[in-house]
C-alpha positions as CSV (number, residue, x, y, z in Angstrom):
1,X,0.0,0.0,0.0
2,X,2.8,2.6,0.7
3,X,5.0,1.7,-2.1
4,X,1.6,2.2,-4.6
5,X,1.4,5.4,-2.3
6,X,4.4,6.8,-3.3
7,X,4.5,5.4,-7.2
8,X,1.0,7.5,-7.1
9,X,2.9,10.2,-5.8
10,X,5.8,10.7,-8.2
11,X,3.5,10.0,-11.1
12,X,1.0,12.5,-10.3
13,X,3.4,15.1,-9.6
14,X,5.0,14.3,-13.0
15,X,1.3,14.5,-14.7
16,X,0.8,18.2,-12.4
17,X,4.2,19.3,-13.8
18,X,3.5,18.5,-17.5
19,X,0.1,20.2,-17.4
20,X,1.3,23.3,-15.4
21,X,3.8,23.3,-18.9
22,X,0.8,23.1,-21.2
23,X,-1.4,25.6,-19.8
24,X,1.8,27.8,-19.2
25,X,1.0,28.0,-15.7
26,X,5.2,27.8,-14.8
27,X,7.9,28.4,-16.9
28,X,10.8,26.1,-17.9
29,X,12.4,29.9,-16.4
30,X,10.9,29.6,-13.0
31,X,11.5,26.0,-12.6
32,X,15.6,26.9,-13.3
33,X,15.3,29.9,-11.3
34,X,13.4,27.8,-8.4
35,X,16.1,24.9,-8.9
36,X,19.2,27.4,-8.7
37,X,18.0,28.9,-5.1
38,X,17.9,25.3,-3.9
39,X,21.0,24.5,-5.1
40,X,22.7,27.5,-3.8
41,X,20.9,26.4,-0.3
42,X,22.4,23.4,-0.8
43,X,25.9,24.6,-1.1
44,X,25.2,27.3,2.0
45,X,24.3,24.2,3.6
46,X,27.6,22.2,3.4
47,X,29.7,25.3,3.5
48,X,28.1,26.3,7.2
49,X,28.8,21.9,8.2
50,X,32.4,22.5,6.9
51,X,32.6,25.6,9.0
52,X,31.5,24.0,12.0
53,X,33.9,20.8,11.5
54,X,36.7,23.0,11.8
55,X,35.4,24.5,14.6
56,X,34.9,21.6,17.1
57,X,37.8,20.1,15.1
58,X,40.0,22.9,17.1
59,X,38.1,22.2,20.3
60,X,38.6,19.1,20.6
61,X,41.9,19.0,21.5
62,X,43.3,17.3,24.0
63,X,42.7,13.9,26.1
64,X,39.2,13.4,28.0
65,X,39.7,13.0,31.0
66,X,40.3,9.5,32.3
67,X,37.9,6.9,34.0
68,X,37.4,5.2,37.1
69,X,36.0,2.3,35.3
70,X,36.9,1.1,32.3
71,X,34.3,-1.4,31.0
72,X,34.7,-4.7,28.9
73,X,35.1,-4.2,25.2
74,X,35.2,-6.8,22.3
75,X,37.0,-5.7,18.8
76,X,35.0,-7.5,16.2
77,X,36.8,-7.9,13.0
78,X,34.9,-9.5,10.0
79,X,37.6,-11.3,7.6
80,X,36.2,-12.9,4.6
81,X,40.1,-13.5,2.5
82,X,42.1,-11.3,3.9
83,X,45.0,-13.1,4.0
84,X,46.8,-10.1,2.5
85,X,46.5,-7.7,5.3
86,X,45.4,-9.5,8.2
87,X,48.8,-9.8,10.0
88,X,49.7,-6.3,9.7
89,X,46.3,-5.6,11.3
90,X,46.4,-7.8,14.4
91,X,49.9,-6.7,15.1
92,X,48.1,-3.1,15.2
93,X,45.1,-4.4,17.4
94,X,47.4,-6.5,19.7
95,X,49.4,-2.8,20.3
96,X,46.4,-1.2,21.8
97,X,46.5,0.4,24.7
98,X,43.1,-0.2,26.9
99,X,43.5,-0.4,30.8
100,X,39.9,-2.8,31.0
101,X,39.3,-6.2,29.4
102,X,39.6,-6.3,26.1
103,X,39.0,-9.4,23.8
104,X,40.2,-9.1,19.9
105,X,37.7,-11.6,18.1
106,X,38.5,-12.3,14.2
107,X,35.4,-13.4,12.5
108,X,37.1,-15.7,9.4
109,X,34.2,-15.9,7.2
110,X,35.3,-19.2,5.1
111,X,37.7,-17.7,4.0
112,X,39.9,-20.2,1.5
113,X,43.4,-18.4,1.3
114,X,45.7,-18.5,4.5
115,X,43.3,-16.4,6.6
116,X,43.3,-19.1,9.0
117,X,46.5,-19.6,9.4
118,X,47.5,-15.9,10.6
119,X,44.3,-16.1,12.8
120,X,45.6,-19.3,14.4
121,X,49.1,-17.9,15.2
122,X,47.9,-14.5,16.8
123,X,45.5,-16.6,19.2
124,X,48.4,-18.9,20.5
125,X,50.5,-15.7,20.7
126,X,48.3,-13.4,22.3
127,X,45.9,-14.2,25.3
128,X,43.6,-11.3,23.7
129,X,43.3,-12.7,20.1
130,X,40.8,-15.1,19.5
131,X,40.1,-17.1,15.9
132,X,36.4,-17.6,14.9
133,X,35.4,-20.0,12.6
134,X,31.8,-18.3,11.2
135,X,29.4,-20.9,9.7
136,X,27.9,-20.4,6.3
137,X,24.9,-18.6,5.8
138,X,22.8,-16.5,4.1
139,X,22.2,-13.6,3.2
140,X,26.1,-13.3,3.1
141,X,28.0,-10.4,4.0
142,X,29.6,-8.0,6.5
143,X,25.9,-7.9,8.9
144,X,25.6,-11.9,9.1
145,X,29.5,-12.2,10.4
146,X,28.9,-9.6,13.2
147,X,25.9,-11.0,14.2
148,X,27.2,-14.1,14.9
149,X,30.4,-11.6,16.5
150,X,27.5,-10.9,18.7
151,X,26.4,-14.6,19.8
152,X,30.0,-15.3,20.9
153,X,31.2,-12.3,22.7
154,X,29.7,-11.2,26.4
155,X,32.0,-7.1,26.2
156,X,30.0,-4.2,27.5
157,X,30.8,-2.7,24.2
158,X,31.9,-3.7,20.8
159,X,34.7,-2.0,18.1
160,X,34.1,-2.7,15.0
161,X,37.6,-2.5,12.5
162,X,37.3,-3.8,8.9
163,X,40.4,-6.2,8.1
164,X,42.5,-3.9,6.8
165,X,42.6,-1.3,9.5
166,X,45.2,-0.4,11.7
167,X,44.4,1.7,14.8
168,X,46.4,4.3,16.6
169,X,46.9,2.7,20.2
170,X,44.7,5.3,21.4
171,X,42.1,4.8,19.2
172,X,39.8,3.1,21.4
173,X,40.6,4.4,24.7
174,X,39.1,7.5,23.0
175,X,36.1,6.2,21.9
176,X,35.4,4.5,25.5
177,X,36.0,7.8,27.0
178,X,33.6,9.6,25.3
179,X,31.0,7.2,25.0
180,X,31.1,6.8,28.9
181,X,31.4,10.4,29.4
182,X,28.6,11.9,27.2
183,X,25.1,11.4,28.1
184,X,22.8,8.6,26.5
185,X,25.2,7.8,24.2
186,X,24.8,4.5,22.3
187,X,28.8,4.5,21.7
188,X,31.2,6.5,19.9
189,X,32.8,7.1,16.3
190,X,36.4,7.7,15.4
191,X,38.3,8.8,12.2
192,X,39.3,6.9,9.3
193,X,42.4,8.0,7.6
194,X,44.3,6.7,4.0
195,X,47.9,4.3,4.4
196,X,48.0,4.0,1.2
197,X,47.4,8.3,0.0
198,X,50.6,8.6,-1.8
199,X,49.9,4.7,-3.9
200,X,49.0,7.1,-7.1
201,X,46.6,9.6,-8.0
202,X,43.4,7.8,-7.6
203,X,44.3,6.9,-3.4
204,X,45.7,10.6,-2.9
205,X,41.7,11.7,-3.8
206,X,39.8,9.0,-1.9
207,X,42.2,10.6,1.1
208,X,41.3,14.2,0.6
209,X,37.5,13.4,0.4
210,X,37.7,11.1,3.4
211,X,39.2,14.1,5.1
212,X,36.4,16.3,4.2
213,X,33.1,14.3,4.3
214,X,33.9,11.6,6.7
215,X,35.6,13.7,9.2
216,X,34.7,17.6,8.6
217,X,31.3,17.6,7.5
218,X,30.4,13.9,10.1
219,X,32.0,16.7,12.8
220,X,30.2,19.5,11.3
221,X,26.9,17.4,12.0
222,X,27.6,16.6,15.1
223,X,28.4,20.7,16.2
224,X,25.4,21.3,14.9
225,X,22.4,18.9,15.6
226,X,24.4,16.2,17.8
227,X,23.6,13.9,14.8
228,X,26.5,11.3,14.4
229,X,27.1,8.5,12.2
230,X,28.5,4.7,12.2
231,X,31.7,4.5,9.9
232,X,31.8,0.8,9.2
233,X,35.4,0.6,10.8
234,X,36.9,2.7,14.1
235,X,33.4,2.3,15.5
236,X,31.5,1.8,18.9
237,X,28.7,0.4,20.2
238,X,26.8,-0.3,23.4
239,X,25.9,-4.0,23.5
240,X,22.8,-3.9,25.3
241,X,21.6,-0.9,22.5
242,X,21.8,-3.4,19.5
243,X,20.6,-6.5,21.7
244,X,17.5,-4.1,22.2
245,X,17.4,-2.9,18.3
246,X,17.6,-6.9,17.4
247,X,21.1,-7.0,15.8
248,X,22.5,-6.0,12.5
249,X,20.0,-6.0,9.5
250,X,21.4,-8.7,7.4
251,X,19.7,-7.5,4.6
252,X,21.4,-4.3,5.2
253,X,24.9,-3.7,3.1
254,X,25.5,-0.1,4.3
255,X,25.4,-1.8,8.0
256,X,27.2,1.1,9.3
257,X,24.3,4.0,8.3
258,X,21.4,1.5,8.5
259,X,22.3,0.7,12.1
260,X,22.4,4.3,13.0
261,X,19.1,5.9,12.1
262,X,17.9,2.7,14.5
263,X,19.9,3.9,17.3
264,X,19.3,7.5,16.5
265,X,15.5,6.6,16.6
266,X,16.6,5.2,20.1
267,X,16.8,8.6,21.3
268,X,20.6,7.8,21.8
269,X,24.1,9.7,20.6
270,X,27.1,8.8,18.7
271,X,29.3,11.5,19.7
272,X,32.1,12.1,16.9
273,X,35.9,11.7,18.5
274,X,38.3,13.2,15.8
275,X,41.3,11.9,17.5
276,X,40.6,8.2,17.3
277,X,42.1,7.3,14.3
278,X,42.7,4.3,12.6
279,X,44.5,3.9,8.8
280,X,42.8,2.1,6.4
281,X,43.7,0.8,2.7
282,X,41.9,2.2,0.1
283,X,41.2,1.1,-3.6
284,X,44.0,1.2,-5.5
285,X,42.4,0.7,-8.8
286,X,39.5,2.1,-10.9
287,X,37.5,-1.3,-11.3
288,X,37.9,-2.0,-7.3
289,X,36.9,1.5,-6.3
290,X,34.1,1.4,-8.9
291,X,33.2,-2.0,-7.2
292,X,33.4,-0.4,-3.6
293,X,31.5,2.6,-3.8
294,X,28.5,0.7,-6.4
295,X,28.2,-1.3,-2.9
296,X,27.9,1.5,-0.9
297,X,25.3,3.1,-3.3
298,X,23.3,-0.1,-3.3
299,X,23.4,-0.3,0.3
300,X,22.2,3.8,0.7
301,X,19.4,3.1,-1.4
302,X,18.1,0.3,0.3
303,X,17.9,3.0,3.5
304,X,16.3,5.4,1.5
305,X,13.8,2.9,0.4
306,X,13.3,2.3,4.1
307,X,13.1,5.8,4.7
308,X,10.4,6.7,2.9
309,X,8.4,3.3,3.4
310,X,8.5,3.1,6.8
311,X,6.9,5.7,9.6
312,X,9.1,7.8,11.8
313,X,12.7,8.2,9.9
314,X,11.5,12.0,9.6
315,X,11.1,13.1,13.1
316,X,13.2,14.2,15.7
317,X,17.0,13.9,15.5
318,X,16.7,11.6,12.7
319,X,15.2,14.0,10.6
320,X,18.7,15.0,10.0
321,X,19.7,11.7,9.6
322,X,16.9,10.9,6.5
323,X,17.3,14.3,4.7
324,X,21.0,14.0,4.9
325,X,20.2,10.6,3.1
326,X,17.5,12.2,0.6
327,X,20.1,14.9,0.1
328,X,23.3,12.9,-0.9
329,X,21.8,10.2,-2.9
330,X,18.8,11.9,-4.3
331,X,19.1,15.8,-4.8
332,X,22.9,16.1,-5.1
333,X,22.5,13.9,-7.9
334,X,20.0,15.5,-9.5
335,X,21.8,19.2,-9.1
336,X,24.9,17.8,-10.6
337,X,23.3,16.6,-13.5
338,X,21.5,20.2,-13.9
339,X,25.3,21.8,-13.1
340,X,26.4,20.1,-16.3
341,X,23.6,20.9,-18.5
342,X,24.3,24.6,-17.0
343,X,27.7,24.5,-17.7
344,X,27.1,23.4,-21.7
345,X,24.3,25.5,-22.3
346,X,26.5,28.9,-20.6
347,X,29.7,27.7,-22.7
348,X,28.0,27.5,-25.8
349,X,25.3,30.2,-25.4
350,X,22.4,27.8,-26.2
351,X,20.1,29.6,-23.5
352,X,20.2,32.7,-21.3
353,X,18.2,33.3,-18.7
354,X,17.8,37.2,-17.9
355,X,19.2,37.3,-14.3
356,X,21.7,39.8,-12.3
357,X,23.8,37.0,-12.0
358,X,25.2,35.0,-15.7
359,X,24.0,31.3,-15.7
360,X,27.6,30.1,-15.3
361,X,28.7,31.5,-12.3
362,X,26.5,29.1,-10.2
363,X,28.5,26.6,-11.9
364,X,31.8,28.6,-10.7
365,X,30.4,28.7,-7.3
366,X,29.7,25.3,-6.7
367,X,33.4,24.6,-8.1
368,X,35.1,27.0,-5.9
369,X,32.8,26.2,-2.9
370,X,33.6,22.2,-3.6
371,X,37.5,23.3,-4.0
372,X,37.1,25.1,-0.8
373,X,36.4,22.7,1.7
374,X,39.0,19.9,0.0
375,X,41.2,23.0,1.8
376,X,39.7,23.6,4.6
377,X,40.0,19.4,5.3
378,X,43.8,19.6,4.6
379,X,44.4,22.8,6.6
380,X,42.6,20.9,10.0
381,X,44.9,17.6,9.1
382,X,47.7,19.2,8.5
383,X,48.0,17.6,4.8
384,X,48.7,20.2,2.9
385,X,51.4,19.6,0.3
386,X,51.9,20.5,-2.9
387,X,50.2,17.6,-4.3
388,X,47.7,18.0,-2.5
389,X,46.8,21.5,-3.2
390,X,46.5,20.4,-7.0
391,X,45.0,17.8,-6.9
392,X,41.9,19.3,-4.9
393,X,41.9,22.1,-7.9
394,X,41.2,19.3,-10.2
395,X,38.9,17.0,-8.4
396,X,36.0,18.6,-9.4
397,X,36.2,18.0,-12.8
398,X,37.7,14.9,-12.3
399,X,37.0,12.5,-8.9
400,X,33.6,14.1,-7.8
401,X,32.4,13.7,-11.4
402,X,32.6,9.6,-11.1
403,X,29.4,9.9,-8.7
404,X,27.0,10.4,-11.7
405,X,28.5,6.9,-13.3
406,X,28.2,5.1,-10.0
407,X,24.7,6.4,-9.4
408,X,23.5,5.6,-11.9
409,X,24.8,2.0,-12.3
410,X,23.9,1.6,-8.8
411,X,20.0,2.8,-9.4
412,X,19.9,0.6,-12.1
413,X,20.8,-2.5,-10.4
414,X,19.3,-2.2,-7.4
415,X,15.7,-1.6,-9.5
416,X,16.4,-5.0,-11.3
417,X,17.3,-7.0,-8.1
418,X,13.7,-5.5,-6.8
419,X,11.7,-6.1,-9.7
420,X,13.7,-9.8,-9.9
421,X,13.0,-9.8,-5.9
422,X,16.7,-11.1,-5.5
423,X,18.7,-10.1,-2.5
424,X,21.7,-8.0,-3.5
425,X,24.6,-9.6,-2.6
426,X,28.1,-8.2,-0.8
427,X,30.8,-7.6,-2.9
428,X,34.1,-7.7,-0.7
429,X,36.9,-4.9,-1.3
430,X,40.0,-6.1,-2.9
431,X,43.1,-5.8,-1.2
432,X,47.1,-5.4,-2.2
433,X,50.3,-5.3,-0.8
């Protein structure tokens, strides 16, 4: 009943919009003029979020202070072949500094390369490490194996890393001491920074936008509306808050932003702590970034799907949450396809529009605004070089562009697997040396 809802919806707001054009009730003028005042909303929006991610960037300096108590925490590390980087990572984990008890659990999903093995040594070398053989199952993917994370362990909290991570050995002392500090919060999130930045051209961007939307604009939100969000990786959780929500959504392949509009709708925080950090490898190749991120699109349509089927997602604190959703995958798209149609019409002079301002410096705005924060990222890191600095002039017209492609491949496949009512299945990140 609410997907025919909605279906009605769209399609009747199409049918309003091409009458309103017959009868000349709007203008193709208006609608430009209308779309160009959101857009620049839009960019006024992420400009003030980049502003106030520097700002409790700089104030969060410092330690917090330390506790009395420091509770029982499980580190939860899915592994699904990662033979490749798995030692490097547990000799990072086993370095950790955490004064309570602290169990390191690696979740080998049947893994078939020597995944096993490493496992196996690090649990008869270190009383903390512990091997986990995960059964099969389905659906398959990163939800099922910490689910069953979940079954197994008894911490107070869990710390979720991704297999290729390597944690500062403060990392999670942080998060513990915010998440016990701050009231009703649900856990804590950390930062996720690049190893691999200066690999080639393609690594040094994924580091500069990791700088700016996962740590600047995620800080920004939290300065702001106390909204923060689940990473995937340097991440913690309260274990009796997911016991209560039911678990991971298996279904869910964005686990990370799925499971944090459900605590959000808890009424609970996820305070942001910029200085847990962990390093992370990132794609070093077109096809296994384009692989990656088509994931990530998949799984962030599935939660706008739920969104906008389900009661509730726009109310409260997760109001931010949902539009912030709606926004990224939905209108951002949609403005960046009009920024290009913009930009070919102003170059070639193939429409005007009779405004103050010529139809091309919107174009120039949201290119300079974009180049801006890249900047503003690199100035609060302390990353600025002078690769860095031109590389963030061209990654407008060059990295930011790829989102269309992926969008739209994404949109497309998640539609089919609907209308073929087939699960969509996880696609694991390949790894190098």
């Amino acid at each position: 009943m609410k997907k025919w809802f909605i279906s009605s919806f769209f399609i009747g707001f199409l049918i309003l919009i091409g009458v309103s054009f017959y009868f000349k009730l709007i203008s193709f003028r208006g609608i430009l003029l209308f779309i160009t005042g959101l857009f620049i909303v839009l960019l006024l929006y992420y400009s003030v979020l980049a502003l106030a991610g520097l700002y409790y960037r700089a104030k969060r300096k410092g330690n917090m202070p330390s506790l009395e108590y420091y509770p029982s925490v499980d580190i939860l590390i899915p592994a699904h072949n990662e033979g490749i980087v798995l030692e490097q990572t547990l000799e990072a984990m086993v370095r950790l500094r955490y004064p309570g008890r602290l169990t390191i659990y690696v979740l080998n999903d049947n893994s078939s390369d020597d995944t096993a093995d490493i496992a196996d040594e690090f649990e008869q070398t270190y009383q903390r490490v512990r091997h986990i053989r995960v059964p099969a199952g389905e659906p398959k993917g990163k939800s099922r194996v910490l689910n069953h994370g979940l079954e197994i362990s008894d911490g107070t909290y869990f710390c979720v890393y991704d297999a290729d991570n390597q944690p500062e050995p403060e990392a999670l002392i942080k998060l513990v001491e915010m998440a016990e500090s701050y009231p009703n919060a649900g856990g804590a999130v950390g930062h996720v920074r690049t190893m691999n930045e200066e690999k080639n051209l393609l690594t040094r961007m994924i580091s500069i936008e990791f700088q700016v939307f996962q740590l600047l604009m995620q800080a920004g939100r939290w300065q702001l509306f106390k909204t923060g969000s689940l990473t995937g990786t340097n991440m913690l959780v309260k274990r009796s808050v997911i016991e209560d929500l039911g678990g991971y959504d298996p279904y869910a392949i964005a686990e990370d932003a799925e499971l944090t509009l459900r605590i959000t709708r808890q009424g609970m925080f996820l305070p942001i702590v910029p200085h847990s950090i962990t390093w992370e490898q990132e794609p070093e190749t077109m096809p296994v970034y384009i692989k990656q991120r088509t994931r990530w699109l998949l799984g962030n349509l599935y939660i706008v799907e739920k969104t906008l089927l389900e009661p509730g997602y726009f109310k409260g604190k997760l109001l931010v949450h949902s539009l912030h959703q709606l926004m990224v995958y939905v209108v951002f798209w949609i403005f960046l396809v009009i920024s290009y149609i913009w930009f070919v019409l102003g170059v070639f002079g193939y429409f005007h529009v009779i405004i103050t301002i010529p139809l091309m410096v919107i174009w120039y705005i949201a290119y300079v605004v974009y180049t801006i924060q890249l900047l503003s990222a690199q100035s609060a890191e302390k990353t600025f070089t002078p690769q860095n600095i031109l590389v963030s002039f061209i990654m407008y017209f060059t990295y930011a562009q790829l989102f269309s492609y992926l969008f739209v491949k994404s949109t497309i496949m998640y539609m089919k697997a609907k209308r073929e009512k087939r699960v969509i299945g996880w696609d694991k990140t390949t790894r190098f040396k």
